[in-house]
N, C-alpha and C positions, 0 to 999 in steps of 0.2 A: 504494500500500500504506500503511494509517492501522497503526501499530504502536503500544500500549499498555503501558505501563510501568508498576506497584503499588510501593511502598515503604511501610514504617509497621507492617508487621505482626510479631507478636511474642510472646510471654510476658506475661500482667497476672492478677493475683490479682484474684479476686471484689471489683468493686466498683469497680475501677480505671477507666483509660481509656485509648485510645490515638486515633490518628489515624492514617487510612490515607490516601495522596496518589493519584492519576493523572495520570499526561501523555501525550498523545497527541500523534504527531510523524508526522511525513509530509507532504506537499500536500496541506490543505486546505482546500475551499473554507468549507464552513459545518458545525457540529455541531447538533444537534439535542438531541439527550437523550445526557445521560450519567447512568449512575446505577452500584449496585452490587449484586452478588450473590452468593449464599453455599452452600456445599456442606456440609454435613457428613457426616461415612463413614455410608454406607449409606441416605443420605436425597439424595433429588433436589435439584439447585439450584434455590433459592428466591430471590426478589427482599428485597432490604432496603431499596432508596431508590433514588429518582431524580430526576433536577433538569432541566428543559429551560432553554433559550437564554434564554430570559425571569426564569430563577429560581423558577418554580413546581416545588414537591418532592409528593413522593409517598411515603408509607412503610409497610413492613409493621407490620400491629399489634405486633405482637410486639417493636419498637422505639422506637414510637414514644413522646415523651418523654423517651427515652435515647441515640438517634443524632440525628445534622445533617448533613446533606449540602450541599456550596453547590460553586462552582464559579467557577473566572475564565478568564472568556472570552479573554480576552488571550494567556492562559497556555496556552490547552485543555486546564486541568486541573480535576481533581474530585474532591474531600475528602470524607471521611466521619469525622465526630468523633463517638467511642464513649463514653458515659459509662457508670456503675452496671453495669458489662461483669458478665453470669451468665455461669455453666459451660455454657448450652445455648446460648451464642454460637459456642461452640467451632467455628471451621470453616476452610474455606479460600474467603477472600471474591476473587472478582472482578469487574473492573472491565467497563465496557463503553459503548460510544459512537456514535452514529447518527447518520449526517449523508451530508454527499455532499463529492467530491473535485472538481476540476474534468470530469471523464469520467463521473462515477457515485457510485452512491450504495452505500454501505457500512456495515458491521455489525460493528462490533472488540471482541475480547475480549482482555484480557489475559491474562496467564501463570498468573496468583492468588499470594494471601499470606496466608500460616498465619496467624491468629489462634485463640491458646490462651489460656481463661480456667480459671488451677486454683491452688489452691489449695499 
C-alpha cells in the first residue's frame, strides 16, 4: 500500500503564492511520474503538472509560467510552487504517483488540499 500525504494548502490573496508538498510512504520499489491535480466544485478534475523520475515536467496551459513542479527522489516527494495565484485556481489540488512496489505496480492518490485564492 503506497499512501500519499498533501500539506501546503491554504488561504493566499490574488497574486500570492504558496507551495504545496507530497510524500509518498510505503514499500517502494520505483516511482515513475508524480504530478498534480485539481478539482474545482462543479468542474471535473483537471491535470496541473507532472514531473517523471528523470525531471521532465509537463503543465497545463492555464499554469504555465506561474506553477513549478520538481521533485526529490530520495524523498519521494513532489512540490508544486504557485506563483501570480488567480481566483480560478481556487480548488482542491491532488497529488498522485505511478510507479511499482516490489509485487506490482500502483496508482496513489492523495487525500487533497484546499487551495483558496480571494480576495
Amino acid at each position: 500500500q503506497v499512501q500519499l500525504v498533501e500539506s501546503g494548502g491554504g488561504l493566499v490573496q490574488p497574486g500570492g503564492s504558496l507551495r504545496l508538498s507530497c510524500a509518498a510512504s510505503g514499500i517502494i520499489f520505483s516511482i515513475l511520474n508524480m504530478g498534480w491535480y485539481r478539482q474545482a466544485p462543479g468542474k471535473q478534475r483537471e491535470l496541473v503538472a507532472t514531473v517523471t523520475s528523470v525531471g521532465s515536467t509537463n503543465y497545463a496551459d492555464s499554469v504555465k509560467g506561474r506553477f513549478t513542479t520538481s521533485r526529490d527522489n530520495a524523498k519521494n516527494t513532489v512540490y508544486l510552487q504557485m506563483n501570480s495565484l488567480k481566483p480560478e485556481d481556487t480548488a482542491v489540488y491532488y497529488c498522485n504517483a505511478v510507479g511499482y512496489t516490489p509485487t506490482r505496480a500502483f496508482n496513489s492518490w492523495g487525500q487533497g488540499t484546499q487551495v483558496t485564492v480571494s480576495s
